[in-house]
N, C-alpha and C positions, 0 to 999 in steps of 0.2 A: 781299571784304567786310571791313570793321576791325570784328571785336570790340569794340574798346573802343565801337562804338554799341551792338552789339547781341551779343552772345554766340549760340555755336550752341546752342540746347536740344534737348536726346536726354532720351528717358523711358526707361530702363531698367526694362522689367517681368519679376519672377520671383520666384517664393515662399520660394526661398533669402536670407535675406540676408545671407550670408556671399559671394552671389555678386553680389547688390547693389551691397555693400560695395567688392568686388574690382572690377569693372567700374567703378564710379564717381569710385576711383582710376584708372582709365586711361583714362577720359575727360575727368575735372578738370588731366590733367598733358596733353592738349590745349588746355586752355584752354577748355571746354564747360562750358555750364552742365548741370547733370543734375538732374532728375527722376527719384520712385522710385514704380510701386506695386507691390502684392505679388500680385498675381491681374489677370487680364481683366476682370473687369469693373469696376476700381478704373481700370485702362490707360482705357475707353472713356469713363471722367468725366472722366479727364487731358486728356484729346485734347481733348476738346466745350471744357474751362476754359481751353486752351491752341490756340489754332487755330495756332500762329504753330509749331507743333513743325517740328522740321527731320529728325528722325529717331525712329522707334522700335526699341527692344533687347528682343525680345521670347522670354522662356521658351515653348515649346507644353505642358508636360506643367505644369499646374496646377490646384489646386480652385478650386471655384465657376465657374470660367469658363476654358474651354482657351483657349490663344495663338491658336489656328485660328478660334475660334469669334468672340473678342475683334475678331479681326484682320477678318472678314464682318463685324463691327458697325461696326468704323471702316470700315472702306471705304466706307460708305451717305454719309458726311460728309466724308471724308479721303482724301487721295491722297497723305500724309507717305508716305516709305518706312518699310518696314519687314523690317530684319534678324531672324530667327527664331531663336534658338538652343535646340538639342536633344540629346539622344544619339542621336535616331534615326539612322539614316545609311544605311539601304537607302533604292531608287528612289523607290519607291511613295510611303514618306514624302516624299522631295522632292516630289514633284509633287504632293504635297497641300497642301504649303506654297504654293506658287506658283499653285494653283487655287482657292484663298482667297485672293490677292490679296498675299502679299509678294512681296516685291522680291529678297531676298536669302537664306543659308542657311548657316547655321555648324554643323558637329557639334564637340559638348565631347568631349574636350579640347579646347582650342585657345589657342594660342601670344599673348600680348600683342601683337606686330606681324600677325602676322593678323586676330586681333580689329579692330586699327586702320586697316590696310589696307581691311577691307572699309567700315568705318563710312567710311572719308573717302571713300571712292570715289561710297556712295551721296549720302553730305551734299554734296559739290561738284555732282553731275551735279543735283540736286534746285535747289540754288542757284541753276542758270545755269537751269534751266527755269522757275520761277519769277519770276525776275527779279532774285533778290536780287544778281545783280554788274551792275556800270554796261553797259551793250550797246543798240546802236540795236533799235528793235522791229523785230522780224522775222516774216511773216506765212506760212506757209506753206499752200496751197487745192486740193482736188480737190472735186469733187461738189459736194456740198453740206456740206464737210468745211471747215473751217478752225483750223489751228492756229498758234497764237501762243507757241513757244519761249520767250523769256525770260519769260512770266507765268504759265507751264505750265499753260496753257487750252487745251482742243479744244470746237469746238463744230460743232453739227448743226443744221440748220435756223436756227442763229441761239441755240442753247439748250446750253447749259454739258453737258460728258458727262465725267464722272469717270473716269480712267485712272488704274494701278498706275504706278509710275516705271519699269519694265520695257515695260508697254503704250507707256506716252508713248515709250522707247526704241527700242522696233519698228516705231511709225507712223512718227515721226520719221526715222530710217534708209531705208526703203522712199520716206516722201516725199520725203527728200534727193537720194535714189538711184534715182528714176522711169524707168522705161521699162526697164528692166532686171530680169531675174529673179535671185531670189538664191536659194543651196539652203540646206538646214536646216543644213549644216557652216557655209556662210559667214554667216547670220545668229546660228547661237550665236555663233560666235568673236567677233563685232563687238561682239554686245550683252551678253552673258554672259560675255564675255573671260574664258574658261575653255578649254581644249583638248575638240574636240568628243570624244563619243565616241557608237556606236550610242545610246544608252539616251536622249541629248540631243534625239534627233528628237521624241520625244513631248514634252519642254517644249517647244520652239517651237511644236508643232501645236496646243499648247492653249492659249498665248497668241495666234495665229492666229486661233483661234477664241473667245478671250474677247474679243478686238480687233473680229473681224469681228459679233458681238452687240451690239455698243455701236454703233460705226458705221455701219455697213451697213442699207439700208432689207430689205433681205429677206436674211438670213445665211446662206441656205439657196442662195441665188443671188445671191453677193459680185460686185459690180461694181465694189469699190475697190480690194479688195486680190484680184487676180486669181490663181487658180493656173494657174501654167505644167507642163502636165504632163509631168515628166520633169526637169524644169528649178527649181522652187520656185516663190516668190511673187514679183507684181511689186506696182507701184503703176503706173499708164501716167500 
């Protein structure tokens, strides 16, 4: 992508703005354009006035509107990613994060090339699903499933179906990777590219299962993404 057409836009939301401030410098010395509001439910006007966002930098712990809660409202509209930054840093919290719908999860402190690390990692993979870099279209199809990689579209029966950039990375992999099962270690490390550990099994089992709700005519009785038991998930 050349910026000089179009610049990346990240909305940095958070009631601090000393950490506004902070952040905004390390995303403008990328070369990003930034967006600021200071609460959730300022972020869900940003999105609606801005469809074209490429990333959200999201606080959880805020008034009038928590980052979790914000974050359930954009998704009704939105499939931008979204990085969560918190102190929290026990499990539970994690997978609250990611069962609302982000993408990502930073606990504060955290180091300026971390911060950036993880922003680019989500802005480029967003990029290429969408379409924003030059690429032949690419069709991928099971059931009555079709998805379209570079315009970061899935659809059902023919009808557009909303996915987190996480979900798009799960289907995506399993459809890439068909006929084969993969177990919960090998699907964190691919798409979470983080080192598994026990505690990692229930994020995948819940993206599984926010995947197989969307998808799926009956989720109760998954015929897309099959479990192997003993073995993990396939796609056939």
């Amino acid at each position: 992508m050349d910026n000089k057409e179009k610049k990346v836009k990240v909305l940095v939301v958070d009631d601090e703005q000393d950490i506004r401030k902070l952040l905004r410098i390390y995303l403008k010395k990328q070369n990003y354009q930034v967006l600021e509001a200071e609460n959730g439910a300022a972020a869900v006007d940003m999105v609606r006035k801005h469809p074209d966002m490429d990333l959200i930098v999201m606080d959880i712990m805020m008034p009038e509107m928590s980052g979790l809660d914000a974050c359930r409202a954009i998704r009704k509209f939105s499939s931008v990613p979204i990085l969560f930054l918190t102190a929290k840093t026990q499990e539970p919290d994690k997978q609250e994060a990611y069962e609302t719908g982000g993408d990502d999860f930073l606990s504060k402190p955290f180091s300026q090339s971390e911060f950036i690390r993880k922003i680019n990692t989500l802005i480029r993979r967003y990029n290429v699903y969408k379409g924003k870099e030059d690429a032949d279209e690419k069709i991928l199809s099971v059931a009555n499933i079709e998805m379209d990689i570079y315009k970061r579209t899935v659809k059902k029966n023919g009808e557009n179906v909303r996915l987190t950039d996480k979900e798009y990375a799960l289907l995506y992999f399993l459809m890439e990777n068909r006929g084969k099962p993969w177990s919960l270690e090998e699907l964190y490390e691919n798409i979470w590219k983080e080192k598994y550990l026990p505690s990692s099994s229930n994020t995948v089992m819940v993206h599984v299962l926010r995947l197989r709700q969307k998808i799926e005519e009956n989720p109760a009785q998954p015929d897309i993404i099959r479990t192997i038991y003993g073995k993990g998930y396939q796609i056939d």
